[in-house]
N, C-alpha and C positions, 0 to 999 in steps of 0.2 A: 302247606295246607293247615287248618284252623283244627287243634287238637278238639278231641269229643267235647271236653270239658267246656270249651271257648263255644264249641257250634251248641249245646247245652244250654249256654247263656243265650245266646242268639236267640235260638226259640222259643224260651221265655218269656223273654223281654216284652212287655205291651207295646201297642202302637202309641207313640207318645203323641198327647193332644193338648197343641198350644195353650188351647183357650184355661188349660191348668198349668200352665208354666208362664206364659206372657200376658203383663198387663193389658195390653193395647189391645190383643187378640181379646182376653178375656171381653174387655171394655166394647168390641167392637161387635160379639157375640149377640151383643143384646138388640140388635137388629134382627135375629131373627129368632130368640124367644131365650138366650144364653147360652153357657155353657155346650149344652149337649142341642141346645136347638129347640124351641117349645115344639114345633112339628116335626121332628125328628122321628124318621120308622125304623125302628131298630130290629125290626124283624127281619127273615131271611132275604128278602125281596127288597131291601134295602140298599139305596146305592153306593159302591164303594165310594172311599177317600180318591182313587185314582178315577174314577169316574169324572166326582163331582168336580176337583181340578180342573180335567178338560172340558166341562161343559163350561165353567167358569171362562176358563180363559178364551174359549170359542166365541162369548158371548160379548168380551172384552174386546176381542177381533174386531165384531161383528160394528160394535160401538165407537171402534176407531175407524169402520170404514164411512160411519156415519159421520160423523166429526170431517169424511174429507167430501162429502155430499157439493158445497156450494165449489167447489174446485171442478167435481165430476159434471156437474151440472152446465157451468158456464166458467168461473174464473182461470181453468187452462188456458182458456180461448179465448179469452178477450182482453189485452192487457195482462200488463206483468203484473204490476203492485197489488191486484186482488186476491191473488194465490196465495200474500204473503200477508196482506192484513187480516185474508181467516185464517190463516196458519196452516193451511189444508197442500201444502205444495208438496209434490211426487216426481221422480226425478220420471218414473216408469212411465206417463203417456208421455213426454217429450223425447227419450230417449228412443222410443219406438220409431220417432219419423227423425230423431238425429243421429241415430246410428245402423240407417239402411233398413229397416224390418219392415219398416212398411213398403218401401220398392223391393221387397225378395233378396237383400243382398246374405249371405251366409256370412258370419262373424268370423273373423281369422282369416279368411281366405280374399272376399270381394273387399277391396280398397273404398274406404270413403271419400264423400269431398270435402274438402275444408282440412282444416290445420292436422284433425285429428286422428285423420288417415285409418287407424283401424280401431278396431273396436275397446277400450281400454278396462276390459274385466278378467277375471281368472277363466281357466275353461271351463268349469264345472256351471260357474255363473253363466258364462255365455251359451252355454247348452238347457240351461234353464230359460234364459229369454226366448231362446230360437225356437224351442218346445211350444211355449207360448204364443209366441205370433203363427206359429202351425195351427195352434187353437183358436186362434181368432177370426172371426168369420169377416168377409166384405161386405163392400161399400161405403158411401163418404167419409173420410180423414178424419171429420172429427169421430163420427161414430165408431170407426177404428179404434181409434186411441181412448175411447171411452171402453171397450169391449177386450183391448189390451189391457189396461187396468182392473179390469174384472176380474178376467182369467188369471192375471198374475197374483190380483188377489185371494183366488180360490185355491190355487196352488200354498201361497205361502201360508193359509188357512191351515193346510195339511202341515207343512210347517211346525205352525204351532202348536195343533194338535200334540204333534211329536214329542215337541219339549216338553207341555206342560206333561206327557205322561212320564217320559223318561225324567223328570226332576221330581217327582212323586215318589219315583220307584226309585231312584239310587240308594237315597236312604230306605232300604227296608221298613224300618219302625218310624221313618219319621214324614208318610206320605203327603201330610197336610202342611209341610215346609214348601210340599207345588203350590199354594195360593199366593205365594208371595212373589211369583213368577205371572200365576194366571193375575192378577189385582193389582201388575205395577202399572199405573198409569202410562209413564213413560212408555213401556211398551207395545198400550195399543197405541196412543199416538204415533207413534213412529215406527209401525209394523209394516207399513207399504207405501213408505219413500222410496224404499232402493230392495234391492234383493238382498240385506244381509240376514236374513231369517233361514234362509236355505244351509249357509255354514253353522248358522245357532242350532240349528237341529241337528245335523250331524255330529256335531263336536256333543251335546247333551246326549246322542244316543253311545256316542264314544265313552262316554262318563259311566253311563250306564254299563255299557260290558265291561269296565275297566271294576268298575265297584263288582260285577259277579265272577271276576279271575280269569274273562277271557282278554289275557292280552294283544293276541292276535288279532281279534274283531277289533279291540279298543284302536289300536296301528293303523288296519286298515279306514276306519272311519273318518281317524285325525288326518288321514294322507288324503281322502274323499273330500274332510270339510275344508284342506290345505290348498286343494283343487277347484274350492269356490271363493276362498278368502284366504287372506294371508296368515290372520293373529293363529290359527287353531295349532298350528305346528310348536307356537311357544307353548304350551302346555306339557310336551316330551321331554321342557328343563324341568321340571319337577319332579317329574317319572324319574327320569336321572339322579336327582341328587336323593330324595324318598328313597330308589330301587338301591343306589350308595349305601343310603344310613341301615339298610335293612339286607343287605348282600342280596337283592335278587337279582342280580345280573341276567336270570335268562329272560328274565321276563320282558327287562327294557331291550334285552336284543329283540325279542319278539314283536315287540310295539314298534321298536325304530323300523325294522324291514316292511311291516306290513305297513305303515306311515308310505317308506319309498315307492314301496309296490304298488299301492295303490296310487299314489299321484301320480307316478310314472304311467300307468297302464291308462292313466287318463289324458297325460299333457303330450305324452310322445308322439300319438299319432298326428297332432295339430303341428308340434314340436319339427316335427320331420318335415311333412308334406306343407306347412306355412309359416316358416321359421318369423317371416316378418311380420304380422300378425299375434303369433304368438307370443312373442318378447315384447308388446305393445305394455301390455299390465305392468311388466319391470322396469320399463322405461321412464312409463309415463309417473311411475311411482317415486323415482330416482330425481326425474324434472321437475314436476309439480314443486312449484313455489310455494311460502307460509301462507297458510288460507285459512279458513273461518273456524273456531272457538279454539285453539291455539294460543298457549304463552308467548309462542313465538309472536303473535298477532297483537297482541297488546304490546309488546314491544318494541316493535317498530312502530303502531300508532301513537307510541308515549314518547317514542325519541325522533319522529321524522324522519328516519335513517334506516332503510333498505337491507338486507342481511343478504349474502349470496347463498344462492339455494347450497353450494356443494358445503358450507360455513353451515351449515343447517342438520344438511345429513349426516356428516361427522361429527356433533353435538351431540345430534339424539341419537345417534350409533351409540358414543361411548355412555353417555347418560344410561340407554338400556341397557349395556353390560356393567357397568358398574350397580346401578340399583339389580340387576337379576343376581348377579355375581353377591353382593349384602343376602337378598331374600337365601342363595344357598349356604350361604354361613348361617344365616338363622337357624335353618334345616336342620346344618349339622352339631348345632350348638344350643338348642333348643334343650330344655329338660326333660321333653316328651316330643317325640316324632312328631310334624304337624301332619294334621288331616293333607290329604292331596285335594280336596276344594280350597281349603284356604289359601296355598299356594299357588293352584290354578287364576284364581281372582285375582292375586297380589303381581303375576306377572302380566295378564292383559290390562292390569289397572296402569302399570310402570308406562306398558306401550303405548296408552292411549295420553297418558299425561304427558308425557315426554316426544308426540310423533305432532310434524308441522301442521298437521289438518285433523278436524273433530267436528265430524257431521252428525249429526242429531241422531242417526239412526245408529252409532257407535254402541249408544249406551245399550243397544240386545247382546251386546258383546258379552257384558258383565252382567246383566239379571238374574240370566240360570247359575253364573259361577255365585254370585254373592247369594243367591238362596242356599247356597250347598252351604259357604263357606260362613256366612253371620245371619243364621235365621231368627231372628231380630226382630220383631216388627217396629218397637221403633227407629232403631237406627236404619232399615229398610230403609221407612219413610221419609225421616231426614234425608236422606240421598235421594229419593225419587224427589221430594221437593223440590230440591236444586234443578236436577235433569229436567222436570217440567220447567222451572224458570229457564232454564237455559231455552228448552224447546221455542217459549215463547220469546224469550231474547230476540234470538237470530232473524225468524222473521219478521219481527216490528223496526230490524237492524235494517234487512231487504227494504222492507218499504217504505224505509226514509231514506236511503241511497238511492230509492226509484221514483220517488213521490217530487225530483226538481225540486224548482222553491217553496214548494208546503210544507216542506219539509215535516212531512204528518208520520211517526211513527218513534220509535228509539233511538235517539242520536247515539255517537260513538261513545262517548264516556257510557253510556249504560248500557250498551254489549259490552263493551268490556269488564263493569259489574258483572253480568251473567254467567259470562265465560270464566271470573273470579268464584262465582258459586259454584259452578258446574267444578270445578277444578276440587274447590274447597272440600266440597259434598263426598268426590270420591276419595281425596285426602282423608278424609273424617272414618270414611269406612274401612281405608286401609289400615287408619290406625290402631283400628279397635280388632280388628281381625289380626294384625302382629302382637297387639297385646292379648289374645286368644292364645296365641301360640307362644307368647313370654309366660303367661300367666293360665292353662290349662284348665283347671278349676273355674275359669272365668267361661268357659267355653260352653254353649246352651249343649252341642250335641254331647259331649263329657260327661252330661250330668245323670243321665242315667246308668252310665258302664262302661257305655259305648265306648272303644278304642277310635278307629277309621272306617265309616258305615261307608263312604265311597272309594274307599283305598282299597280293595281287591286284595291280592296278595298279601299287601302290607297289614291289615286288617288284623290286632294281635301279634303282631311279628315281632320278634326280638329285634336289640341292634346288633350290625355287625361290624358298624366303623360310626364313630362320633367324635367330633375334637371336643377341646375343653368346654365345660359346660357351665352354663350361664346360671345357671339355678340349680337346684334337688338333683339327682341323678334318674332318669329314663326308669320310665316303667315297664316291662317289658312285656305284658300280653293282655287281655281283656279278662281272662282268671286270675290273673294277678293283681290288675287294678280293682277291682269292683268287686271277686266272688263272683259265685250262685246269683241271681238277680230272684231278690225278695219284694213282698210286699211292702217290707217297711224303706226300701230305696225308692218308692213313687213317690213324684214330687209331692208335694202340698201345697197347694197357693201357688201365687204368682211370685215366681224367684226375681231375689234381689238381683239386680244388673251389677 
């Protein structure tokens, strides 16, 4: 627990506000009159920081689902290459009639036809489709699958609702680090491709109990998001090597069981009663060949030569334990404990780099982690630039593999460019986030006191094992580092990067 003195400071501390600490924010302020806002009501009736986020990023929803308008309209249904030269393609109204939902079939249990036999998502995912097509009313196939799109987008609406509040709220004082969640482009484009918005939220609500010391809630959530997608369970190696450097041992037992308990209480009953169904997700995970934005994919299109998938999975097996296995030496060799955001990012980043396929809609994976962990507006942006070029890569890639001899869209040499951005982009950000944690002081959340605002337990916490250290020796608490938080420690200006 966080001695009086430490929760002292806590109380303190202002809400810290970008637009006096980052240029970009500052700079970008002046849209709506500066700094504090020329219409700004600062009165009681005034709307919170965690409000205005969500309305933001609803709004941002709202304008990606506009963006997939000429798709919903006509381009599902008529021909392939139009989906892909507006850029508006959704995996959710095709999937709807190729994987049973629109003939009544129940996922895991009713067999498909065709190669792919059963339904190839987690359970949690697939309980959120089936939810959906319950919601969706009849009559003709196309209007179905226009009315499936809907509903799945009002759901994942809630979603993001979610995020943007719970990325607001982790950091206590630092609620306006959620715009750079609700404001990343990437994200509304690519909010209703696929269901991965459903694990982004649970896994950002997990953050959140974990930043207020309920370990248990955090366990349970990460084992709920683990139950719709795969990456969330990587987040428990950081808990690990963190709960290490700082001897909380009971708390990682409390996350690990509530993790098991709840994927378990989720996947068993499918588990049991449709074992072949169920094991469909790890199969097909295991099979699945190198496929689109992938190093592996440039490399076979630069050498003509084939890779076998099992040469593939043992690659990025051992790539991801070697780069997670480095990120826990940092950990423990660090000068200063890292944040548990920045770790969090640093190992979904390794996965995503390192795993044979990289679908557009990955990048929700890492928005909420990298606002926790480098709230940055420009280096944000550099990396959303990428992810948008990648966005638009891929499909102009589609539809000139679909467009025959017109070859009208982005030949191979220039997906592969993209796929080089996209890669580069997150490189850049990992970089600067391990030099956060080499170099402390460099850290934006650091600069007012703060120890760990999303680290829960660790929050202040002494060390109780570290190896040799790479720099100055460990600071051990947030009265230690910082003091009393005075007036004369508020920023001034826009800090040097």
């Amino acid at each position: 627990m966080p001695s009086a003195e430490d929760t002292s400071v806590d109380q303190e501390r202002p809400v810290v506000r970008p637009t006096h600490q980052d240029e970009i924010a500052a700079s970008g302020s002046e849209l709506i009159g500066g700094r504090s806002g020329r219409w700004a009501r600062l009165g009681s009736t005034a709307p919170t920081p965690v409000g205005i986020v969500a309305l933001v990023a609803l709004g941002m929803f709202a304008l990606g689902m506009v963006q997939k308008l000429p798709c919903y309209n006509w381009a599902w249904f008529r021909g392939t290459g139009s989906q892909y030269t507006h850029a508006c393609y959704s995996d959710i109204p095709h999937l709807f009639v190729a994987r049973g939902f629109s003939d009544g079939l129940v996922p895991y249990f009713d067999r498909l036809s065709g190669d792919m036999q059963y339904l190839e998502y987690p359970v949690l995912t697939g309980v959120f489709m089936q939810v959906a097509s319950w919601l969706t009313p009849g009559g003709a196939l196309q209007y179905r699958e226009q009315a499936y799109w809907m509903v799945n987008a009002g759901m994942l609406m809630v979603c993001t609702a979610i995020i943007a509040v719970c990325v607001a709220r982790t950091h206590r004082h630092r609620p306006w680090d959620g715009l750079l969640v609700a404001l990343a482009p990437a994200f509304a484009l690519t909010a209703t491709i696929n269901w991965d918005l459903l694990a982004v939220a649970l896994t950002a609500a997990a953050m959140l109990m974990w930043s207020r010391r309920r370990a248990l809630a955090f366990g349970v959530l990460i084992g709920l998001a683990t139950a719709a997608k795969l990456y969330p369970v990587l987040l428990l190696g950081p808990v690990f090597v963190l709960c290490w450097r700082a001897g909380k041992w009971r708390e990682f037992a409390m996350a690990t069981l509530g993790a098991a308990g709840s994927w378990l209480v989720v996947n068993l009953p499918v588990m049991l009663l449709a074992p072949e169904g169920w094991k469909k997700f790890y199969v097909f995970s295991e099979e699945r060949g190198i496929d689109f934005g992938s190093f592996w994919l440039i490399i076979t299109q630069r050498t003509g030569r084939p890779i076998e998938v099992t040469t593939v999975n043992t690659v990025s097996t051992l790539l991801t334990l070697v780069l997670c296995a480095a990120i826990g030496a940092l950990t423990l060799t660090a000068p200063r404990r890292p944040r548990f955001a920045q770790l969090a990012f640093l190992v979904v980043a390794v996965f995503i780099l390192v795993n044979k396929v990289y679908s557009p809609q990955y990048v929700l994976w890492l928005i909420p982690l990298a606002a926790l962990a480098r709230p940055r507006w420009r280096d944000f942006l550099i990396w959303q630039a990428c992810e948008v070029m990648y966005f638009l890569g891929i499909w102009m890639y589609l539809a000139y593999t679909t467009s025959g001899d017109k070859h009208q869209g982005l030949p191979t040499e220039g997906y592969q460019l993209a796929i080089l951005l996209h890669l580069l982009g997150t490189l850049y950000l990992c970089a600067v986030v391990v030099r956060d944690v080499l170099r402390p002081e460099r850290d934006v959340v650091r600069r007012d006191g703060s120890d760990d605002p999303s680290g829960g337990v660790l929050d202040g916490a002494g060390d109780a094992f570290v190896l040799r250290r790479i720099a100055r020796p460990p600071r051990q608490s947030v009265a230690a580092v910082a003091g009393p938080w005075t007036e004369r420690d508020a920023p001034r200006g826009p800090a040097a990067d």
